[in-house]
N, CA, C and O atoms as CSV, one atom per row, in Angstrom:
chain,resi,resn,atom,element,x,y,z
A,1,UNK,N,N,260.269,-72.411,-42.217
A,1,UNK,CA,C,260.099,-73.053,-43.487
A,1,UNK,C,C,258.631,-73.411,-43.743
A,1,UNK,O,O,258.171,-73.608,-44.868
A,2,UNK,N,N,257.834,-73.486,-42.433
A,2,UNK,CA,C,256.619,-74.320,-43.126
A,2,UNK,C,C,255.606,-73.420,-43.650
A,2,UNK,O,O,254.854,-73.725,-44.575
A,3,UNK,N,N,255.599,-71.741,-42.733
A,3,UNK,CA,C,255.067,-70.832,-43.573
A,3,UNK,C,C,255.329,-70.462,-44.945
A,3,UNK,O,O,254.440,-69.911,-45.594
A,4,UNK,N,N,256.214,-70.656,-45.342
A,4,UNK,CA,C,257.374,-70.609,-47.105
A,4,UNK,C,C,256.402,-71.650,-47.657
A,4,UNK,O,O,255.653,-71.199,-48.524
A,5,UNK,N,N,256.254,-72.845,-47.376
A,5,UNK,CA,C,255.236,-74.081,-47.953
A,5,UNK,C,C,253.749,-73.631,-48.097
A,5,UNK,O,O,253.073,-73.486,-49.115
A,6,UNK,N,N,253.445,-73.458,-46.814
A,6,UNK,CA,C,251.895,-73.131,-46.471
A,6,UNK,C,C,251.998,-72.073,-47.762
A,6,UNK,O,O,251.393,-72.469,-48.758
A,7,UNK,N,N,252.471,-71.176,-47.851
A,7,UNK,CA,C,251.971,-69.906,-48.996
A,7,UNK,C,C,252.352,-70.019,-50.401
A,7,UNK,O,O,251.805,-69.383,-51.302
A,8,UNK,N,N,253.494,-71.012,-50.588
A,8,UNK,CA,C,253.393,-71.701,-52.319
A,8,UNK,C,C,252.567,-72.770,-52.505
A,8,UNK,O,O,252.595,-73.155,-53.674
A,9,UNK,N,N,251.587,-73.613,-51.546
A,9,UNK,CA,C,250.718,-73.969,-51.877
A,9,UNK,C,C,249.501,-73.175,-52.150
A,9,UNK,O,O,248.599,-73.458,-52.939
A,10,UNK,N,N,249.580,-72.406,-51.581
A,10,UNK,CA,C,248.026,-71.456,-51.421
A,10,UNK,C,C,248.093,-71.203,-53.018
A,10,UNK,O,O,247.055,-71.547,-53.583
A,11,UNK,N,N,249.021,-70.715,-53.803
A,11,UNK,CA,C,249.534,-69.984,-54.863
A,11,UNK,C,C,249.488,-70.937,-55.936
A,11,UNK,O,O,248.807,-70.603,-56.905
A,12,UNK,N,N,250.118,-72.153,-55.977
A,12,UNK,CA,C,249.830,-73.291,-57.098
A,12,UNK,C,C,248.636,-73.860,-57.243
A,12,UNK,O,O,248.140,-74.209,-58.314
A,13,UNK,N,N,248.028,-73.990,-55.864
A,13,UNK,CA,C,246.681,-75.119,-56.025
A,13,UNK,C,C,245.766,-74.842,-56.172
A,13,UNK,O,O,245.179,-74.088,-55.396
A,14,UNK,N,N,245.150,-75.422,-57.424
A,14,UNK,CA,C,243.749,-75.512,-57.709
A,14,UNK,C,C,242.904,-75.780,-56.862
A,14,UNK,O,O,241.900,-76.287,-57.364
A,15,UNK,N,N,242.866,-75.650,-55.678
A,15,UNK,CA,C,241.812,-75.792,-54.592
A,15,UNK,C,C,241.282,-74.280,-54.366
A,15,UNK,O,O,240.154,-73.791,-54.299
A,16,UNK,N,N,242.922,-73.623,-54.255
A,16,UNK,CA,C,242.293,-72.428,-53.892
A,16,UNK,C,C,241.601,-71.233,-54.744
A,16,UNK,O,O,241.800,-71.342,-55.954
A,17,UNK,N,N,240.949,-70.290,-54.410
A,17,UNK,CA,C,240.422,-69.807,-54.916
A,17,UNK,C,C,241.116,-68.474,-55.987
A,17,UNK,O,O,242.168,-68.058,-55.501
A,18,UNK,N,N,240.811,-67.919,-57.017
A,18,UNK,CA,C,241.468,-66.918,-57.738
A,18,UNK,C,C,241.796,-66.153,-56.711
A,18,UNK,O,O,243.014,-65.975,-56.666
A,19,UNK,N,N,241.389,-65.793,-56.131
A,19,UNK,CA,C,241.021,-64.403,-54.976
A,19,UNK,C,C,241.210,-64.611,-53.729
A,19,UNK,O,O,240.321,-65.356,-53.318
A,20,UNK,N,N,242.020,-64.284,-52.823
A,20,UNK,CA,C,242.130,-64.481,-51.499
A,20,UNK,C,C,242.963,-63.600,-50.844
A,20,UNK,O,O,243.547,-62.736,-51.498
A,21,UNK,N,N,243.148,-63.715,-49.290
A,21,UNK,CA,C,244.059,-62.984,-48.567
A,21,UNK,C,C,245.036,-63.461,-47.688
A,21,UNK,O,O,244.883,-64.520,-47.079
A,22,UNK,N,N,245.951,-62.810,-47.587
A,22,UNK,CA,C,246.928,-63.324,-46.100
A,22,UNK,C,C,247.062,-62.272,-45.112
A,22,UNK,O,O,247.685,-61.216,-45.227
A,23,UNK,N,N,246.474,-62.650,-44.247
A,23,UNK,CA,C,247.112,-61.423,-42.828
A,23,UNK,C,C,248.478,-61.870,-43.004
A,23,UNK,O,O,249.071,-62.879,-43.383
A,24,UNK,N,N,248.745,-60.662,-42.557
A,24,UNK,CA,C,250.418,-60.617,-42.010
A,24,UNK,C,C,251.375,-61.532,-42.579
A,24,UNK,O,O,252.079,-62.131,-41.766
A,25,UNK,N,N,251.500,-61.698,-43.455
A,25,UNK,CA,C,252.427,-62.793,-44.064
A,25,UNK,C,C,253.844,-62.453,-43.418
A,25,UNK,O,O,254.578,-63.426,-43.595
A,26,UNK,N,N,254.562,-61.332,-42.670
A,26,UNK,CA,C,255.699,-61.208,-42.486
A,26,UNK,C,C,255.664,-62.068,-41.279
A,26,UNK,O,O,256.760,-62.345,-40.792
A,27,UNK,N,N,254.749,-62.474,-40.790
A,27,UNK,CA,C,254.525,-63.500,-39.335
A,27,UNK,C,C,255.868,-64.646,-39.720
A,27,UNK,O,O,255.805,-65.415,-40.679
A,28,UNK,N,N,257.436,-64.548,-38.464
A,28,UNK,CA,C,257.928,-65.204,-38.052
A,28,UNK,C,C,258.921,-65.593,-39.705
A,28,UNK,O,O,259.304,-66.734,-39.964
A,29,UNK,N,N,259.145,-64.511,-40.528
A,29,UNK,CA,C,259.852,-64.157,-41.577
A,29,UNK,C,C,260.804,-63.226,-41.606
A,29,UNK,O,O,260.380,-62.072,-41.682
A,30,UNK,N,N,262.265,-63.406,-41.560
A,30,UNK,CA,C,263.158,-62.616,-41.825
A,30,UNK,C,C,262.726,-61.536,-43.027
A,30,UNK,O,O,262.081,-61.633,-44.071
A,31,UNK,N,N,263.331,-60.593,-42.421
A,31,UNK,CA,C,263.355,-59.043,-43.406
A,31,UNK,C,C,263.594,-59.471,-44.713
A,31,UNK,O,O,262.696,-59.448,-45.554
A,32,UNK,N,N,264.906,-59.922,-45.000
A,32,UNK,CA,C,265.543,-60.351,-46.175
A,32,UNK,C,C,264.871,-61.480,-47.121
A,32,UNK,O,O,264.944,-61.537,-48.349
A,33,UNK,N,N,264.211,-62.347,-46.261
A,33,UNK,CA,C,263.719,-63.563,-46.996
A,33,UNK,C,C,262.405,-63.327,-47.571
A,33,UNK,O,O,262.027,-63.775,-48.654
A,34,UNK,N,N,261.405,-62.236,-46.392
A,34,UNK,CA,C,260.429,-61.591,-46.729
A,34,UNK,C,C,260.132,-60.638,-48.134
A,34,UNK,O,O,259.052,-60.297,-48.616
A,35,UNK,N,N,261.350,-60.389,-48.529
A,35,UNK,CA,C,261.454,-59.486,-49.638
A,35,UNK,C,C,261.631,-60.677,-50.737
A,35,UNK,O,O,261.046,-60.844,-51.807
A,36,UNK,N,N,261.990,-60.949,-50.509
A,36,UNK,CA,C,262.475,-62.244,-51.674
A,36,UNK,C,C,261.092,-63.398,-51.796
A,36,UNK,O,O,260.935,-63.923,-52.898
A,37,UNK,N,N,260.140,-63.762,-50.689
A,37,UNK,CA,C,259.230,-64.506,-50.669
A,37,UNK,C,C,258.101,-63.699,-51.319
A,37,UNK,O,O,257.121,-64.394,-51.587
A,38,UNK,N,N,257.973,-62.070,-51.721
A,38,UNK,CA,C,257.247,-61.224,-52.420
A,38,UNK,C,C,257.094,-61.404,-53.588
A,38,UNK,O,O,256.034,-61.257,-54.196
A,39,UNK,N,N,258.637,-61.906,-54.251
A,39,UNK,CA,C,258.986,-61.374,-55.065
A,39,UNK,C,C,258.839,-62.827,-56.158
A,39,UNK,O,O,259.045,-62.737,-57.368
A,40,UNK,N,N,258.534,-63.849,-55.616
A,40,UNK,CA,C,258.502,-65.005,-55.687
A,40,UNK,C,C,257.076,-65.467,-55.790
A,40,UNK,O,O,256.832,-66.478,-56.449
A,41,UNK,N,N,255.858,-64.624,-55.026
A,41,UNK,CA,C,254.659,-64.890,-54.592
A,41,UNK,C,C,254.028,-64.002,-55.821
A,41,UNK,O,O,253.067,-64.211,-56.562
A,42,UNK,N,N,255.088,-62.790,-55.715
A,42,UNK,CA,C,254.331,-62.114,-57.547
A,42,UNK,C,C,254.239,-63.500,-58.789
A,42,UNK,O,O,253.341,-63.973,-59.485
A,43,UNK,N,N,255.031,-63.653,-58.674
A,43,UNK,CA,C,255.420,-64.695,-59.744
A,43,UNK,C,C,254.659,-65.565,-60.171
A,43,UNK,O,O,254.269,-65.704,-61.330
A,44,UNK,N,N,254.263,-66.568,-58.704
A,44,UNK,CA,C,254.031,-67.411,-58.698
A,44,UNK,C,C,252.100,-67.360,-58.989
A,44,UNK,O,O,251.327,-68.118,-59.575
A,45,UNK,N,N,251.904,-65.882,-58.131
A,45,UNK,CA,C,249.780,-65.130,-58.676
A,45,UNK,C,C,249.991,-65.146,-60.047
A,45,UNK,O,O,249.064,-65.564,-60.741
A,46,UNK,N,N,251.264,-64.691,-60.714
A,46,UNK,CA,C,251.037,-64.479,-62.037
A,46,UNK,C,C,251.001,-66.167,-63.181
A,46,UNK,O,O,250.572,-66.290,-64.328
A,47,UNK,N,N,251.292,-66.648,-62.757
A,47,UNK,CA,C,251.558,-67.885,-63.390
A,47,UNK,C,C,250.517,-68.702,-63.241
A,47,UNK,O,O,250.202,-69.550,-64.076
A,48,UNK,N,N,249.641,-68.396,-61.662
A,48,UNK,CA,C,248.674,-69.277,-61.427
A,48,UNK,C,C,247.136,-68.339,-61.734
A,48,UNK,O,O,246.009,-68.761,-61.475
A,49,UNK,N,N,247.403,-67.256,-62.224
A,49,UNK,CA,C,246.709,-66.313,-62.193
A,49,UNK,C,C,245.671,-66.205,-60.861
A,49,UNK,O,O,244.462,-66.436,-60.889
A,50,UNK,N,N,246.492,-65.778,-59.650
A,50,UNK,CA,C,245.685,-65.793,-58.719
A,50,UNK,C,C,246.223,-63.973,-58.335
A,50,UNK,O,O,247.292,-63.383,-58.487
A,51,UNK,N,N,244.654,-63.493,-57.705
A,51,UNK,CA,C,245.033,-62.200,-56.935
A,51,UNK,C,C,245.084,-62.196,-55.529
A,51,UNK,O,O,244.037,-62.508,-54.961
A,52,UNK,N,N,245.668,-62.028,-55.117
A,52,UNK,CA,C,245.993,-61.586,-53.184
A,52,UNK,C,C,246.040,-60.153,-52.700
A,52,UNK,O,O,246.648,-59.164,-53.110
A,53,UNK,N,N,245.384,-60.314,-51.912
A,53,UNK,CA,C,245.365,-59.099,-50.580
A,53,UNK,C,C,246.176,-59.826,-49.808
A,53,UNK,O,O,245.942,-60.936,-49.330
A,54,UNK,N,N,247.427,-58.972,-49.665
A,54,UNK,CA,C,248.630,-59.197,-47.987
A,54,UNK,C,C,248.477,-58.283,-46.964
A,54,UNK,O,O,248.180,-57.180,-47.422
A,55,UNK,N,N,248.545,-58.298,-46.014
A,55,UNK,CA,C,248.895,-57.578,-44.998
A,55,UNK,C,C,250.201,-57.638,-43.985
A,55,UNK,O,O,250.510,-58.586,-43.263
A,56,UNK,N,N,250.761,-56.597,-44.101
A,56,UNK,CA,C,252.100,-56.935,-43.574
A,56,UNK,C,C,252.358,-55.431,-42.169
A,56,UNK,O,O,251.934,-54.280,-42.065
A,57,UNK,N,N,253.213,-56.271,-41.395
A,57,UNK,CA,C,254.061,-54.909,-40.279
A,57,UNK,C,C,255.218,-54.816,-40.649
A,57,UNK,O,O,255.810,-53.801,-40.281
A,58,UNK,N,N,256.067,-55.945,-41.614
A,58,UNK,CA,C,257.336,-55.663,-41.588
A,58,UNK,C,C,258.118,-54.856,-42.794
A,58,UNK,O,O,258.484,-55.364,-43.854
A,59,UNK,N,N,258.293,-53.464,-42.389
A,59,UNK,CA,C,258.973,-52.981,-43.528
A,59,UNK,C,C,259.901,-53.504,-44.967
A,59,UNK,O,O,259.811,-53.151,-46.143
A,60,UNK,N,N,260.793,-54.477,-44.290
A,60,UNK,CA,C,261.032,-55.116,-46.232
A,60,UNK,C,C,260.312,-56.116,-46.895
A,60,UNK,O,O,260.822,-56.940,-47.654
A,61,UNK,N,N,259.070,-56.039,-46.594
A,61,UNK,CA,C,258.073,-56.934,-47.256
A,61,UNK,C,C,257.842,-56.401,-48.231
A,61,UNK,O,O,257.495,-56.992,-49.253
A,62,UNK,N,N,258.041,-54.670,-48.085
A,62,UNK,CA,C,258.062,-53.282,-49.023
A,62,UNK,C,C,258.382,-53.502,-50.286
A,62,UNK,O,O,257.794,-53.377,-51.361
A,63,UNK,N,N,260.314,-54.155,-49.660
A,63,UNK,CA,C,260.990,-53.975,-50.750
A,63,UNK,C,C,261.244,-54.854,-52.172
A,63,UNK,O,O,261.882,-54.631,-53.200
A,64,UNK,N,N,260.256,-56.172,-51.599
A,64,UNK,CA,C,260.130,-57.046,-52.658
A,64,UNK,C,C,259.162,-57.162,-53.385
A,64,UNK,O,O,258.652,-58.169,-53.876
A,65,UNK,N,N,258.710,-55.331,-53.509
A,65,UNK,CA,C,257.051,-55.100,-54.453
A,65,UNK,C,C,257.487,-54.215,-55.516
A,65,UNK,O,O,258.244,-53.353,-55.069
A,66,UNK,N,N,257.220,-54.089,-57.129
A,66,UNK,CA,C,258.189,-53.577,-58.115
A,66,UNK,C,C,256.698,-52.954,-58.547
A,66,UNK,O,O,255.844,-53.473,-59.266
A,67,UNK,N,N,256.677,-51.450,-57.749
A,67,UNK,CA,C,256.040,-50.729,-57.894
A,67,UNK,C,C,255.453,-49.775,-59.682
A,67,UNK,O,O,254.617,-48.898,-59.901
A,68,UNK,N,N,256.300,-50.453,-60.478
A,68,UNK,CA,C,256.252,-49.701,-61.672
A,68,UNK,C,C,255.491,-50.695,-62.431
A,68,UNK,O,O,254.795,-50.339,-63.383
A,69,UNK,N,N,255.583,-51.946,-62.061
A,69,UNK,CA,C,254.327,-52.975,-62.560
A,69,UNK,C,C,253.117,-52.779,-61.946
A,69,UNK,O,O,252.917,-52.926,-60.741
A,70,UNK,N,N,252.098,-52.363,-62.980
A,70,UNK,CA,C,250.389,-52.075,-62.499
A,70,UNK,C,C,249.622,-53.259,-61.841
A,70,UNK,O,O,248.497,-53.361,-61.350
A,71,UNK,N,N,250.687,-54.130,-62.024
A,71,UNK,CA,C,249.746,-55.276,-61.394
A,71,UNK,C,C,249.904,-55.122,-59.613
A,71,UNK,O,O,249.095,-55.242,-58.693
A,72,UNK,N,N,251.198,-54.835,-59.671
A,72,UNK,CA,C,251.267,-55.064,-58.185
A,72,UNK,C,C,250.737,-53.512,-57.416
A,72,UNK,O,O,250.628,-52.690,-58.326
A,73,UNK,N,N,250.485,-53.059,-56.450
A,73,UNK,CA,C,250.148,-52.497,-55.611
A,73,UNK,C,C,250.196,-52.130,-54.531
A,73,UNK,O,O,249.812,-53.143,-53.946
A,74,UNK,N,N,250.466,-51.109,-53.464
A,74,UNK,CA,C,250.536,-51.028,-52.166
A,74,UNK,C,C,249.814,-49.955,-52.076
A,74,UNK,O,O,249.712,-49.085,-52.941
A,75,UNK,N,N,249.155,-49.991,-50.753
A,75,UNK,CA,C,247.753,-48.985,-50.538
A,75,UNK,C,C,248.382,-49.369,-48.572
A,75,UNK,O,O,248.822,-50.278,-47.869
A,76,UNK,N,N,247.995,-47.936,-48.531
A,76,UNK,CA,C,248.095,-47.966,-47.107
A,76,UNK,C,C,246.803,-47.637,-46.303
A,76,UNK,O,O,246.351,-46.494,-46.231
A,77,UNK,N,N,246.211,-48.787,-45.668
A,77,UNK,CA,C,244.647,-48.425,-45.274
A,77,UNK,C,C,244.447,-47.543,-43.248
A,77,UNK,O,O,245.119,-48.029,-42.339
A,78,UNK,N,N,243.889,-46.847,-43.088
A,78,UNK,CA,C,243.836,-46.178,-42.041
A,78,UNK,C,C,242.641,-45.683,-42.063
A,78,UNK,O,O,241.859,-45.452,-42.985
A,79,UNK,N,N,242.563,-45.472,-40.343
A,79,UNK,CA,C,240.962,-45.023,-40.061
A,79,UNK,C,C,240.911,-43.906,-38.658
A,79,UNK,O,O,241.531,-43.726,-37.610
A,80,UNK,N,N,239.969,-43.431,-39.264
A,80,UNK,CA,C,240.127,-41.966,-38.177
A,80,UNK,C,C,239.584,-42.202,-37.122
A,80,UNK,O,O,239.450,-43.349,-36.696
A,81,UNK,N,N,239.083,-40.921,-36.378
A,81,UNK,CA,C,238.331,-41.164,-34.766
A,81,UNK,C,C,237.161,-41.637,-34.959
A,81,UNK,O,O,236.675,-42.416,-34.139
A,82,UNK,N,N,236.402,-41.206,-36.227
A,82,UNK,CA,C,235.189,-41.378,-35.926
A,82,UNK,C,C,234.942,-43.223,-36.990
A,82,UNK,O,O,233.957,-43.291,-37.725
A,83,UNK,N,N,235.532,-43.984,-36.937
A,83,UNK,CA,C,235.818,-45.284,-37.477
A,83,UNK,C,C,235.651,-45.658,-38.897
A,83,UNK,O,O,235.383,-46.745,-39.408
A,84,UNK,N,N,235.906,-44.320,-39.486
A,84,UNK,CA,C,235.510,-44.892,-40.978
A,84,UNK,C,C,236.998,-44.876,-41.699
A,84,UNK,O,O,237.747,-43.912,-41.536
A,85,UNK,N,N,237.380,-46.036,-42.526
A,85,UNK,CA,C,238.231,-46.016,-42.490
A,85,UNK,C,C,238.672,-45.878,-44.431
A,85,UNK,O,O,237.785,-45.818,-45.283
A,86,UNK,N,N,240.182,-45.852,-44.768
A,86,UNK,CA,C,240.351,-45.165,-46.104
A,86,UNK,C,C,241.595,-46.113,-46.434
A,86,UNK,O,O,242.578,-46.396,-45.749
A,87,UNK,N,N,241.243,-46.477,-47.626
A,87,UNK,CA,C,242.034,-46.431,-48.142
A,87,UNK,C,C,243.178,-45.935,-49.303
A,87,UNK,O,O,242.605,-45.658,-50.356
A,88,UNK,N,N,244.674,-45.753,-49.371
A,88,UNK,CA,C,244.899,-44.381,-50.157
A,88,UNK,C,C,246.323,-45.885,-51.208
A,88,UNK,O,O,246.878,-46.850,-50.683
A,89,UNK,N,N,246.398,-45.494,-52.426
A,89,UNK,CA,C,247.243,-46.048,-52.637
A,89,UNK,C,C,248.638,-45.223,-52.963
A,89,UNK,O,O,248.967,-44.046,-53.118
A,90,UNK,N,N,249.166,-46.314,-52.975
A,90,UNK,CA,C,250.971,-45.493,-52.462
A,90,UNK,C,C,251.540,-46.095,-53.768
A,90,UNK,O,O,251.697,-47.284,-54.046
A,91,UNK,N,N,251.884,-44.700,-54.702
A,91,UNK,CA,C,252.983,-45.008,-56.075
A,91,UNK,C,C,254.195,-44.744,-55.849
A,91,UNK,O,O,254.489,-43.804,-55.110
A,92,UNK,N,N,255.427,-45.760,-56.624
A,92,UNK,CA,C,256.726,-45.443,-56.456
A,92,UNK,C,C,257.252,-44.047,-56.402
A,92,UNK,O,O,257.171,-43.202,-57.293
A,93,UNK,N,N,257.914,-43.905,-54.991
A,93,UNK,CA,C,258.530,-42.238,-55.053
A,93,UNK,C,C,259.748,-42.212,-56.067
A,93,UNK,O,O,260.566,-43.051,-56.445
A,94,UNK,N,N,259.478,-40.728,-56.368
A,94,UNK,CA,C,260.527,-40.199,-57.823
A,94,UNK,C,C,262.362,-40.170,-56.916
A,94,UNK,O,O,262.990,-39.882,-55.897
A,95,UNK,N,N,262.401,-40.573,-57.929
A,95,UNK,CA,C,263.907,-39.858,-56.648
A,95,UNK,C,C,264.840,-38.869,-57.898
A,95,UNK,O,O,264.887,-39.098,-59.106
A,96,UNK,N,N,265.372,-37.988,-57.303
A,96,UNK,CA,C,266.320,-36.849,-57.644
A,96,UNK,C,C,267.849,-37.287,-58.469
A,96,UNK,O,O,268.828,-37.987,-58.210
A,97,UNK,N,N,267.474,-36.587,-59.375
A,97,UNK,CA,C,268.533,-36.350,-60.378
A,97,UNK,C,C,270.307,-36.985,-59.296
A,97,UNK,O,O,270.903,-36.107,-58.671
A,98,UNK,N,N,270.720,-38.072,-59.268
A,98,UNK,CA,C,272.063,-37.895,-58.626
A,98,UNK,C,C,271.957,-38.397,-57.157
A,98,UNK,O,O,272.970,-38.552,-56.475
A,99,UNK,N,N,270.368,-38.712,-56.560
A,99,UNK,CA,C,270.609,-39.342,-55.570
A,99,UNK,C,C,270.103,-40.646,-55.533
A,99,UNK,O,O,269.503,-41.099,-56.509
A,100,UNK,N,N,270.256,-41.215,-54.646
A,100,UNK,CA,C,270.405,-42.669,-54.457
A,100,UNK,C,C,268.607,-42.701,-54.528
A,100,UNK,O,O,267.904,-41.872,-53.952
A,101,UNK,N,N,268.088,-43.838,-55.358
A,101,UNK,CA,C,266.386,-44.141,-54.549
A,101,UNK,C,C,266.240,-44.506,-53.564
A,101,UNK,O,O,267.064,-45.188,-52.954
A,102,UNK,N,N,265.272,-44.191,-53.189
A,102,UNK,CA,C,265.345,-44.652,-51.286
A,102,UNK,C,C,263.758,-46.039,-51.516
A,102,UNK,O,O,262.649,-45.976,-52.045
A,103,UNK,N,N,264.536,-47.117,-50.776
A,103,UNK,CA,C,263.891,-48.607,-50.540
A,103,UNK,C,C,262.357,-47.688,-49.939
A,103,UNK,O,O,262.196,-46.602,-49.383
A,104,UNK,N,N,261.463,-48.749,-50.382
A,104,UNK,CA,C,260.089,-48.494,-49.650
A,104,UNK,C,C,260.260,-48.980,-48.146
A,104,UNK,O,O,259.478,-48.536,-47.305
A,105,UNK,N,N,260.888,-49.546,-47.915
A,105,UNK,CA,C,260.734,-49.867,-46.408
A,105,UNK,C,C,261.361,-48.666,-45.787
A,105,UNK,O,O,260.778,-48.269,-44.778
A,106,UNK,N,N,262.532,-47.922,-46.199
A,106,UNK,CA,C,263.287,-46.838,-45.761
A,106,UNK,C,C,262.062,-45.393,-46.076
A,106,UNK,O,O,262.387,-44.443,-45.364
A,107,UNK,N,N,261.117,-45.158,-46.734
A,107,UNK,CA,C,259.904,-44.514,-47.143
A,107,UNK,C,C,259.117,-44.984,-45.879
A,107,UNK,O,O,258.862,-44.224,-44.945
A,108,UNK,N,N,258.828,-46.027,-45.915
A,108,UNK,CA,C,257.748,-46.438,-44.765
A,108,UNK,C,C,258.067,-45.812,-43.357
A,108,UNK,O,O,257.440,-45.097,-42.575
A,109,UNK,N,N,259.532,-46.494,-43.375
A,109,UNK,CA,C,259.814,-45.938,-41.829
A,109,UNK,C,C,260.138,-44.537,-41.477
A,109,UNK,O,O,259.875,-44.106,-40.355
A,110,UNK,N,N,260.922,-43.516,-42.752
A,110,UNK,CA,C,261.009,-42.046,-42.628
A,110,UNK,C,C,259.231,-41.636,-42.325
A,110,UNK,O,O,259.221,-40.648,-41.591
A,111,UNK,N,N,257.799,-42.082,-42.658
A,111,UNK,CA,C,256.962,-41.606,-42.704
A,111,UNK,C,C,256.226,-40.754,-44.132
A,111,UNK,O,O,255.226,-40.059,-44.306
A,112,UNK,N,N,257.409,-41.290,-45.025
A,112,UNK,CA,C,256.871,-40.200,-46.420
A,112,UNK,C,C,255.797,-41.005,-47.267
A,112,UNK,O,O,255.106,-40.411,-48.095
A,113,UNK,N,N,255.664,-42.410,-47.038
A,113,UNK,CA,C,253.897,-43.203,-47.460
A,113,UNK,C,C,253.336,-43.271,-46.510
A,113,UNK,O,O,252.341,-43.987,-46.622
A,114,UNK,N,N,253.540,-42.675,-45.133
A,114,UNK,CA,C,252.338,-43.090,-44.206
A,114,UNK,C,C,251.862,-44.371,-43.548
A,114,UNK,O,O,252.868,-45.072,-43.449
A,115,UNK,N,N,250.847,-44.998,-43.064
A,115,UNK,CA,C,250.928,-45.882,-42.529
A,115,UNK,C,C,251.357,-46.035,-41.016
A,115,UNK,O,O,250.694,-46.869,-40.400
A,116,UNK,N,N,252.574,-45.231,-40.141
A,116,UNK,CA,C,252.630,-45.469,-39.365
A,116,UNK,C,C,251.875,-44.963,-38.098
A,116,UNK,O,O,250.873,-44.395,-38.530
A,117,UNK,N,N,251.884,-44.909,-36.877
A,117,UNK,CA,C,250.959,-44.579,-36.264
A,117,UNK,C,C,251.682,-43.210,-35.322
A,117,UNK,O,O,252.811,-43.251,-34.834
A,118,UNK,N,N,250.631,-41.923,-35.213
A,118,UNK,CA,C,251.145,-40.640,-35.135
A,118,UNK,C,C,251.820,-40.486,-33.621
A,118,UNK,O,O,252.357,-39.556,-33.019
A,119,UNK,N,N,251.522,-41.850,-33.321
A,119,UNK,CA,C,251.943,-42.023,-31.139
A,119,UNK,C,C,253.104,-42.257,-31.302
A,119,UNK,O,O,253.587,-42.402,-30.179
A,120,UNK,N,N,254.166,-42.436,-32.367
A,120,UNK,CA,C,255.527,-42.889,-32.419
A,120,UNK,C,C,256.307,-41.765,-32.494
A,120,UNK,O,O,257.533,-41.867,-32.551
């Protein structure tokens, strides 16, 4: 709970700055709640007009990002041998006439946005 606090304050208060970041926000956050605390944290940048950089490992952090709004964003950043590193951004996949859309976290983990690491 107190990370849930710590990050709707960051988001309401006039202390903080327009602009900021969170490592890893999925730190010690259920899958399910994580998607829902996204989805809540959009809301809440938009109201306070604040922008954030997140960084996350946990795949349904994915699923509480509504990729067809320009505001929001996912970019998957990676860096080669020789240390320079890229970033590429990742738009909602199309899905097929009759089949089901497939969740970004279910994208993440098949490997079709990338991001994961090629030793797996």
């Amino acid at each position: 709970m107190r990370p849930l606090l710590f990050y709707f304050s960051l988001f309401v208060s006039d202390e903080t700055p327009p602009f900021f970041a969170i490592d890893n926000i999925d730190n010690s956050i259920n899958p399910k709640l994580g998607w829902e605390l996204m989805e809540e944290l959009v809301n809440l940048a938009e109201k306070y007009d604040k922008q954030v950089i997140l960084t996350t490992h946990q795949p349904g952090i994915l699923d509480g990002l509504n990729l067809n709004d320009d505001e929001q964003r996912l970019f998957v950043v990676s860096r080669n041998k020789s240390g320079y590193t890229r970033a590429r951004r990742i738009l909602k996949p199309k899905h097929l006439d009759g089949e089901l859309p497939v969740r970004m976290s279910e994208a993440f983990l098949s490997g079709y946005i990338g991001g994961l690491s090629k030793g797996f």
